[in-house]
NUMIFI-144076 format. One record per residue (C-alpha): residue in three letters; x, y, z. Coordinates in steps of 0.001 Angstrom, whole numbers, padded with zeros to 6 digits, always signed. Layout:
<sites>
ALAXYZ ...
</sites>
This chain:
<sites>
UNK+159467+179255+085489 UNK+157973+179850+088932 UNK+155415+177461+089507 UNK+153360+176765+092750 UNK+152521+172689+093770 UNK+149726+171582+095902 UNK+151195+168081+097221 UNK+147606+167213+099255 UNK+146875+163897+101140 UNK+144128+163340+098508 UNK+144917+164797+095499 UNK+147927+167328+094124 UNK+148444+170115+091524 UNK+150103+172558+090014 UNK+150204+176130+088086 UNK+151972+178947+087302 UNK+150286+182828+087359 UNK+151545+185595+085031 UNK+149925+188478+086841 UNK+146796+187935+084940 UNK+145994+184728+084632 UNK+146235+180971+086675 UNK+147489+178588+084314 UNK+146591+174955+085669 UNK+148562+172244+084099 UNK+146635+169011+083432 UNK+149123+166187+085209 UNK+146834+163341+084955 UNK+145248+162384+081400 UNK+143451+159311+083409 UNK+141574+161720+085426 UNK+137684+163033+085362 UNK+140009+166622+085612 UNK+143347+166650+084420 UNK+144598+169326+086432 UNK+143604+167371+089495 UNK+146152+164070+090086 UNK+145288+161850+092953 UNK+148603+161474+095908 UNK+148667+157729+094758 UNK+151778+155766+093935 UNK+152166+152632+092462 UNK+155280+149858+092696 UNK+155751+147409+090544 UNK+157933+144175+091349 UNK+160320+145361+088711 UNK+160281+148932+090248 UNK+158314+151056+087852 UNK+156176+153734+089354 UNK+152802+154338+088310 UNK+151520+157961+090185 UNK+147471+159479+089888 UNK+144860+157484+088633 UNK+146528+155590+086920 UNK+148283+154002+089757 UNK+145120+153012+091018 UNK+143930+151463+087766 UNK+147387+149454+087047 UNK+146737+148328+090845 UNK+143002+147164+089848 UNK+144111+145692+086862 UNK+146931+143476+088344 UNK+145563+142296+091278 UNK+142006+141875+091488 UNK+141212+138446+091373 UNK+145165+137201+090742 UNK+145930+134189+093031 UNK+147599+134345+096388 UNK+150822+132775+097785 UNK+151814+132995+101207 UNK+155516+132345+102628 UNK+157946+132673+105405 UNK+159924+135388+104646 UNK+163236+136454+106405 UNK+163264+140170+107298 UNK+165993+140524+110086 UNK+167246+140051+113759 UNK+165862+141159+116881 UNK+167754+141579+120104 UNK+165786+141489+123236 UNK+167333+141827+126960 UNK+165176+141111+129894 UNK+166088+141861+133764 UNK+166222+138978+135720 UNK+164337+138769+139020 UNK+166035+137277+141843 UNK+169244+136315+142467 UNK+171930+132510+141676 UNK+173882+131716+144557 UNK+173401+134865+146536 UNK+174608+136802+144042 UNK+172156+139863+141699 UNK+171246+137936+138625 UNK+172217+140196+135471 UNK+169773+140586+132484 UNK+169428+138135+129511 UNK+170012+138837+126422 UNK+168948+137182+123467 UNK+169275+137069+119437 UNK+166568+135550+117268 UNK+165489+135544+113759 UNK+162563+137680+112507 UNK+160131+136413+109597 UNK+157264+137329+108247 UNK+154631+135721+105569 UNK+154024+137617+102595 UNK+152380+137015+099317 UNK+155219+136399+096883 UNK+152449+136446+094072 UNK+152527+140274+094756 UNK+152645+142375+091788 UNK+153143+145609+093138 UNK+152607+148147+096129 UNK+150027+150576+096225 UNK+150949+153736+097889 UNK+148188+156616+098872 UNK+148077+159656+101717 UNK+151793+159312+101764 UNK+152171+162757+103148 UNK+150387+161917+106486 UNK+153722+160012+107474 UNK+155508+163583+107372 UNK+155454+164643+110797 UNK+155429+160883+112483 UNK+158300+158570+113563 UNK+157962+156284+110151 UNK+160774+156805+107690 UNK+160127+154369+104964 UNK+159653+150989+103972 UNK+161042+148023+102038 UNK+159288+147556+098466 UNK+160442+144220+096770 UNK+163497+143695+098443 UNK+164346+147516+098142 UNK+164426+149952+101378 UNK+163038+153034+100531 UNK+163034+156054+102773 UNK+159623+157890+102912 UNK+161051+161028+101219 UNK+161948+158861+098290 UNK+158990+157750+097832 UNK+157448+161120+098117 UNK+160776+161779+095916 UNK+159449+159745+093330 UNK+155815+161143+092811 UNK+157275+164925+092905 UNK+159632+164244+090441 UNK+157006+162628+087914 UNK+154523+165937+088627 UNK+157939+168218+087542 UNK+158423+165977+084858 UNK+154616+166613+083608 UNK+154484+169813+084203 UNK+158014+170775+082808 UNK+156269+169067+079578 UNK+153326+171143+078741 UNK+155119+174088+079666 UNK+157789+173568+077015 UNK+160446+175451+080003 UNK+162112+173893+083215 UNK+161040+174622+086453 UNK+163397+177486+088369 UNK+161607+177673+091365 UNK+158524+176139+093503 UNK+156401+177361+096491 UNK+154900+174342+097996 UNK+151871+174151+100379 UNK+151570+172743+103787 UNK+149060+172677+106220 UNK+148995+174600+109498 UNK+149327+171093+111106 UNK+150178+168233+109771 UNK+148543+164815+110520 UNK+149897+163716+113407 UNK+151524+166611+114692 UNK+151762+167080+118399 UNK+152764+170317+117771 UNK+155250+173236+116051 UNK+158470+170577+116913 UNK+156548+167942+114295 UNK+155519+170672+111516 UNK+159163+171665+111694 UNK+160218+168242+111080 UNK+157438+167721+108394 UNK+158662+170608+106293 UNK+162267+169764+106664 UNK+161247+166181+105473 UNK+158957+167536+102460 UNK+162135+169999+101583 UNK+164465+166945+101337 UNK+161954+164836+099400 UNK+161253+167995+096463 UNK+165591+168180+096807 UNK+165869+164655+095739 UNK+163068+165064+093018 UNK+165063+167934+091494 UNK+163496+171133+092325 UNK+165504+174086+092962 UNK+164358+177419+095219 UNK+161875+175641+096981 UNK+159823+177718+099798 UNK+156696+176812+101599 UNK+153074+178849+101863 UNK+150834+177547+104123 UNK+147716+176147+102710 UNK+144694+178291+103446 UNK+147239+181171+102833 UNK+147647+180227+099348 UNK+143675+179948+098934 UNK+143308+183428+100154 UNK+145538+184513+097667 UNK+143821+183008+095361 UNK+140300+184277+096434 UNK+141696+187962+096258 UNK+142007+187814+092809 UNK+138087+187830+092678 UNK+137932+191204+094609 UNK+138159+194298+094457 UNK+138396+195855+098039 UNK+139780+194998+101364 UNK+138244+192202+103604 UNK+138675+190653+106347 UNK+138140+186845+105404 UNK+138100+182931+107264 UNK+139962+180541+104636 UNK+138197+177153+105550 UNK+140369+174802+104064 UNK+138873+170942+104749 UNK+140072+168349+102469 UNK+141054+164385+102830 UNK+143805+164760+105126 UNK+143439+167923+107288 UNK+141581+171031+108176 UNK+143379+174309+107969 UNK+141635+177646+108869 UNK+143156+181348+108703 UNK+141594+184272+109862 UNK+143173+187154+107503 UNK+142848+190716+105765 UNK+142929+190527+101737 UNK+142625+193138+099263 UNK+145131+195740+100237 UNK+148250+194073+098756 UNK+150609+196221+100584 UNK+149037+195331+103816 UNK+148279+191735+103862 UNK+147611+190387+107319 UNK+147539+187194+109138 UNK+145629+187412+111926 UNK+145274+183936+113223 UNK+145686+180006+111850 UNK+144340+176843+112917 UNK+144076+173231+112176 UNK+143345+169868+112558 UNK+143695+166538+111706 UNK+140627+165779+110971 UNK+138911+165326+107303 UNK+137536+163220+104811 UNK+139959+160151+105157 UNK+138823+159887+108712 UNK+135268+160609+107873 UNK+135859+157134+105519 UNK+136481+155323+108576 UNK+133773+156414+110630 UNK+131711+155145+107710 UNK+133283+151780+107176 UNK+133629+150969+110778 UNK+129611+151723+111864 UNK+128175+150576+108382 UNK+130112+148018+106927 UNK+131910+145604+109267 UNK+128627+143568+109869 UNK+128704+142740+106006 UNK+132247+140775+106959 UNK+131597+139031+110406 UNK+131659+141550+112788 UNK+128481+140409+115529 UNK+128390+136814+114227 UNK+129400+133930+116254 UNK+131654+131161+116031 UNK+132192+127570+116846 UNK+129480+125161+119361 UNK+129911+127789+122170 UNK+128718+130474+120359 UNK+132418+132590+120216 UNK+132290+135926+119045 UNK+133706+136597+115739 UNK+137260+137873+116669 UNK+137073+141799+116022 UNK+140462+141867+114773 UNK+139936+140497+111551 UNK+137196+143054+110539 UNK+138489+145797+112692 UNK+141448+145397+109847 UNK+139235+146742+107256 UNK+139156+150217+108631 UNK+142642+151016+107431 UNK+142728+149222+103882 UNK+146957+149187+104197 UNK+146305+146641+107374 UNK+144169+144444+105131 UNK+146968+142349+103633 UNK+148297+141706+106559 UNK+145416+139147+107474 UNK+146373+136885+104325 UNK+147880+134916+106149 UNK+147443+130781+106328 UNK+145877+130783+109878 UNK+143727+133586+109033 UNK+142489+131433+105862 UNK+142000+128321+107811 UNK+140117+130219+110965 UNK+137622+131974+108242 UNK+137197+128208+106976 UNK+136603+126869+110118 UNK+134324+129579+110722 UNK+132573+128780+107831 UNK+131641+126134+109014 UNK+130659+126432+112282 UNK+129187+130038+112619 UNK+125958+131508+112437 UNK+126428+133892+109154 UNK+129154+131823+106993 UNK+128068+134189+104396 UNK+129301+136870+105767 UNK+132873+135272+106555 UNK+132806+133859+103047 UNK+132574+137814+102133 UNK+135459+138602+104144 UNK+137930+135219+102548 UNK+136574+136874+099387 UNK+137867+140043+100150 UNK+141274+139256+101307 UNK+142064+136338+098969 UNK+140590+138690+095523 UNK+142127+142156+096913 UNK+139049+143643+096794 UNK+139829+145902+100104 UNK+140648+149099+097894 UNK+136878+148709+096277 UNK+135300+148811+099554 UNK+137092+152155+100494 UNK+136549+153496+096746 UNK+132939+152732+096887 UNK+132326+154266+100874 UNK+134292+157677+099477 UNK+131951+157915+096657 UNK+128896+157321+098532 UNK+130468+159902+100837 UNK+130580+162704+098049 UNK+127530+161994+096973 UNK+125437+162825+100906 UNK+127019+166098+100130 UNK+124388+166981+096971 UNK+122175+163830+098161 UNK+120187+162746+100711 UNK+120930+158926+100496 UNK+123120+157069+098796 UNK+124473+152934+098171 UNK+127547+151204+098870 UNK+127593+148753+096553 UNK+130436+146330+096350 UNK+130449+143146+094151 UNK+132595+140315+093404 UNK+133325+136304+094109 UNK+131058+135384+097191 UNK+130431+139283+097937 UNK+127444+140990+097619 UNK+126996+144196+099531 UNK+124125+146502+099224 UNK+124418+148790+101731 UNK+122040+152134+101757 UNK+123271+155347+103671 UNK+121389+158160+104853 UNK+122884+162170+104875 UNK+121239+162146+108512 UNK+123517+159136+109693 UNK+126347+160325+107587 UNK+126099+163493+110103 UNK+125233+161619+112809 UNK+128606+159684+112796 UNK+130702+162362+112088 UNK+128830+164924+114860 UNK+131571+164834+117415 UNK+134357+165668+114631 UNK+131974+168494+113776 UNK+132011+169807+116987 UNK+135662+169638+117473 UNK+135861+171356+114322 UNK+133243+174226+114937 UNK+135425+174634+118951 UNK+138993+174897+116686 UNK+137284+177498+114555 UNK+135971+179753+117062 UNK+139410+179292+119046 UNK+141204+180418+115670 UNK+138616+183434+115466 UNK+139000+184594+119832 UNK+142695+184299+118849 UNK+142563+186592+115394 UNK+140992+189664+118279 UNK+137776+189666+115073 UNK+134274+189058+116082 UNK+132101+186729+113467 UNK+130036+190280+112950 UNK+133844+191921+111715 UNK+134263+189151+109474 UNK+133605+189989+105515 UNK+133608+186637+103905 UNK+134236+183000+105061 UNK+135655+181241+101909 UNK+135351+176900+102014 UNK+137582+174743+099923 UNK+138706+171503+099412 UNK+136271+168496+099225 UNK+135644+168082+102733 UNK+134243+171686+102636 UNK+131145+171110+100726 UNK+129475+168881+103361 UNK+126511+170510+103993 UNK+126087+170384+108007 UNK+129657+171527+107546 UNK+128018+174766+105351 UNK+125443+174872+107880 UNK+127993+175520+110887 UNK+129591+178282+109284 UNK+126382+179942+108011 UNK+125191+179774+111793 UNK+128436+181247+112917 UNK+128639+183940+110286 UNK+126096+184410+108633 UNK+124845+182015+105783 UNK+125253+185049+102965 UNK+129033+184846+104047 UNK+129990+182048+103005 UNK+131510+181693+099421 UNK+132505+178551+097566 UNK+135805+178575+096515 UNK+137074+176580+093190 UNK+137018+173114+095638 UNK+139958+171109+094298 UNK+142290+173838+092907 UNK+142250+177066+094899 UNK+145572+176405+097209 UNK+147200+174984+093622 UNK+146444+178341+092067 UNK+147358+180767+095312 UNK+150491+178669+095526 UNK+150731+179941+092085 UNK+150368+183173+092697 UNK+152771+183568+096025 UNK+155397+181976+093477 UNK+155005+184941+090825 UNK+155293+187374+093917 UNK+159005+186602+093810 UNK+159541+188522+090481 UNK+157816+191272+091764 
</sites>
């Protein structure tokens, strides 16, 4: 069985085409769509993995509201050698070198690690991390979800997997260029190895959802695959339709999509519910920006646990002008409730796209945020990544040698893709009766799909 896989930084899936027909395989029975599985892994103290939805529900489950305990952990040795300045005696002085023990304080209370956008690490300098006492190498742990998607999939299809065509972007987050995608792919190879997959070859993401758009259609085209989702944007200018002369005319990218779009939101809307502006102690100290600048990247959150962070947010308590809104931000690192906050801005996020206001709403032990957003600040916030979007696209179109006017159909996917100043852009560009919707979460899973039966052909 050849069977395409759509390993995204927000959610995965996978299918296999006969010629006639995309077969999506449901991978998650804890999700709203079962052939959609959220890029989520969960470790347990004892080791056991927990992937999709239901990663994110054992995590819930296990440590909202458990009790925290902070210690001095021992993690290693650093060496550090510094140049001396000067001289003894008349003679150069030689550089220092010294040995000393690193620790750091962790929660040993800890049930497990929660694990999401793993693939964004691909094309950066960070190969793993230690889990429980346990190093694990980032392709393991990518290793590890792959292998539990095969072992789904393999499942419902009653037949093992021979082969797999797996989807990357045109640029990876974080790539500073074709040097890093190499590396990325080479990295993403190794980690479907080590899951078990055999014959494994790479399509590039808005590729795949041209492929799968050509299906629909029944002459030649010249299309723009706009390909937006959590992690990156990926555009292709291409010509469809006339299998035996496919052409790519031009691709694109960048790192920029709904994850960051997250952070624009919690950073500008949500900070001031958890200190950020207030003062502290009898000369009036600003609240230290670190501690709510944390809350932008939920992984950095646990790192402020830590004693003196607990006793400043007491002290500040105490002596600053909106204890309420400290006591909000003990709450939320002593009762984990980080991952809520960034549930609750994505969802408010998807819902400006068919709304034109929604709430963040988060609740909990001495927390109670009620916080309103408008589609015109949404927009607002994210205007500059709009731009740099709109500049990459036109770039990607100059470089394909089409005009917008020679351009048949401009085809959005992925989530990202259905926000509507987004829709607006390309409609400006191209023509608003242009641009098609494109099935939002599964259209690179199923023209992944499809470039995998073009091997037995």
């Amino acid at each position: 069985m050849r069977i395409g896989l759509d390993f995204g930084t927000t959610n995965s899936g996978a299918a296999v085409f006969d010629g006639q027909r995309v077969r999506l395989f449901s991978l998650d029975p804890f999700s709203r769509d079962p052939t959609v599985v959220r890029s989520t892994l969960y470790v347990t103290r004892e080791h056991q993995v927990y992937v999709g939805q239901e990663a994110v529900d054992v995590y819930y489950r296990q440590n909202i509201g458990r009790p925290s305990k902070m210690v001095r952990q021992y993690v290693g040795e650093i060496e550090m050698t510094f140049a001396d300045v000067g001289s003894v005696k008349g003679y150069p002085a030689g550089p220092s070198t010294f040995v000393r023990d690193v620790y750091a304080m962790v929660d040993e209370l800890t049930p497990g690690r929660l694990l999401r956008s793993l693939k964004s690490g691909l094309s950066t300098t960070h190969e793993g991390t230690a889990i429980f006492g346990r190093r694990y190498e980032l392709e393991e742990l990518l290793a590890l979800y792959l292998r539990e998607i095969g072992k789904r999939v393999e499942a419902e299809a009653g037949q093992p997997i021979d082969s797999v065509v797996l989807g990357r972007p045109v640029d990876f987050v974080g790539s500073g260029g074709e040097a890093d995608n190499q590396r990325a792919e080479r990295r993403l190879r190794r980690a479907a190895e080590e899951a078990g997959y055999r014959q494994i070859s790479f399509e590039l993401e808005p590729v795949a959802a041209a492929l799968h758009y050509e299906l629909s259609i029944d002459r030649a085209q010249n299309v723009v695959i706009f390909d937006f989702g959590g992690g990156t944007l990926d555009i292709t200018v291409m010509r469809i339709g006339d299998p035996g002369n496919r052409q790519v005319y031009a691709t694109g990218g960048l790192g920029i999509a709904g994850d960051l779009f997250d952070q624009r939101l919690i950073e500008e809307l949500m900070l001031d519910h958890f200190g950020r502006g207030s003062t502290w102690g009898e000369d009036g100290a600003p609240f230290p920006h670190q501690y709510t600048d944390a809350l932008v990247h939920w992984q950095t959150v646990p790192d402020l646990s830590r004693p003196e962070t607990l006793r400043f947010l007491d002290l500040a308590q105490i002596s600053g002008s909106h204890p309420d809104r400290v006591r909000a931000l003990e709450s939320l690192l002593i009762n984990n409730y980080a991952l809520r906050l960034i549930d609750g801005v994505e969802r408010a996020k998807i819902a400006l796209s068919a709304a034109s206001f929604a709430l963040v709403r988060l609740a909990g032990d001495d927390i109670d945020v009620w916080q309103p957003v408008t589609r015109s600040q949404f927009e607002f916030l994210i205007a500059d990544a709009v731009q740099r979007i709109e500049t990459c696209l036109l770039a990607t179109l100059a470089r394909s040698g089409l005009r917008a006017q020679d351009i048949d159909a401009v085809v959005r996917t992925g989530g990202s893709a259905q926000i509507p100043c987004v829709i607006v852009m390309l409609g400006r560009i191209f023509g608003p009766e242009k641009v098609v919707l494109s099935d939002v979460f599964s259209s690179v899973t199923a023209g992944l799909a499809v470039r995998a039966a073009m091997a037995d052909s």
